[in-house]
C-alpha positions as CSV (number, residue, x, y, z in Angstrom):
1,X,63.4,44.7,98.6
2,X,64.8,46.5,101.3
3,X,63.4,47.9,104.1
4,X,64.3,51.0,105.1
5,X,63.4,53.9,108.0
6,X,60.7,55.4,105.0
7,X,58.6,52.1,105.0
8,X,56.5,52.7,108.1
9,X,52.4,52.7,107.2
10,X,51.1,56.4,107.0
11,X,47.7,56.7,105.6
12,X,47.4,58.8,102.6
13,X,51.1,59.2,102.4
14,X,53.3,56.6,100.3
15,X,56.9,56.0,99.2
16,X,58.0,57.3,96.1
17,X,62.1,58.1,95.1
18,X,63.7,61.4,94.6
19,X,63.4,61.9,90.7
20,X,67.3,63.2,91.4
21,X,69.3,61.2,93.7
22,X,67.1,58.4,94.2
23,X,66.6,58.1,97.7
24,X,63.3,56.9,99.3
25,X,61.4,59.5,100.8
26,X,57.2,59.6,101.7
27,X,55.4,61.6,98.9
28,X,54.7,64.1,101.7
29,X,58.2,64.9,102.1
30,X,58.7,65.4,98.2
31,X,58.8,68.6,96.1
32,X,58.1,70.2,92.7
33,X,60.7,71.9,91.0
34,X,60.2,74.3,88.5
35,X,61.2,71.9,85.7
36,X,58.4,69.5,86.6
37,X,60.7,67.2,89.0
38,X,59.6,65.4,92.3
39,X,62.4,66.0,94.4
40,X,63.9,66.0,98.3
41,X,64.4,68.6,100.5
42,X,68.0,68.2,99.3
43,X,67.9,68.3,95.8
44,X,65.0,71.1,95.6
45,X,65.9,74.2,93.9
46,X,64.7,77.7,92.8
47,X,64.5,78.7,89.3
48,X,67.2,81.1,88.5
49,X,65.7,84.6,88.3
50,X,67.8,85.1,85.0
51,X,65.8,82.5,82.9
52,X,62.8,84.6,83.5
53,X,64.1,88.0,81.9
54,X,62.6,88.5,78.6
55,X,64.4,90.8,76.5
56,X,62.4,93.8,74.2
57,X,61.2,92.8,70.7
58,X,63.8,93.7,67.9
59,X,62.5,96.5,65.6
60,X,62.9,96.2,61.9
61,X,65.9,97.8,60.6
62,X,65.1,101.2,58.8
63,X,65.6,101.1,55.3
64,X,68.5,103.7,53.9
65,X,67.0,105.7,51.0
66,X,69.0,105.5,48.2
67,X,70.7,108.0,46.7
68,X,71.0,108.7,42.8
69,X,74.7,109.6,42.4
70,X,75.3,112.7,40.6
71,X,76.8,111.4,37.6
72,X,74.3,108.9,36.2
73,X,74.9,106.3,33.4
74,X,73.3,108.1,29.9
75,X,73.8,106.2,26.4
76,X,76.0,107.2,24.2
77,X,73.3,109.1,21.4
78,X,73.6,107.4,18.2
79,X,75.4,109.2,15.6
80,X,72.5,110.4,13.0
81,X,69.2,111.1,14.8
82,X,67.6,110.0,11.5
83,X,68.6,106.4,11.7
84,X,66.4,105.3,14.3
């Protein structure tokens, strides 16, 4: 292991690693980013203000009444009313 300018003795404070560039840092040094990473100073950064944005609920589209055309489909009548 080596020993770097991090490892001194702190109390309450120890070494962890940057979650992106891996670099030793003390865990007071270290940050939360919004998508749950520990991170430096360095490697820290703000959500974008666009992911936040929710957009207005979509609305059902309206149904078109239909419309009977004018000239409708009729059966032919039979021939002799009497042969029903």
């Amino acid at each position: 292991m080596l020993v770097g300018k991090k490892d001194y003795a702190a109390l309450g404070d120890s070494n962890t690693m940057c979650m992106v560039c891996g670099f030793k840092y003390k865990a007071s040094e270290m940050r939360k980013r919004w998508d749950g990473m520990y991170v430096c100073d360095t490697d820290w950064e703000p959500r974008h203000p666009q992911e936040l944005i929710r957009l207005p609920r979509e609305r059902g589209v309206p149904s078109i009444p239909t419309v009977a055309p004018n000239d409708t489909y009729r059966p032919a009548a039979p021939a002799d009313p009497n042969s029903l």
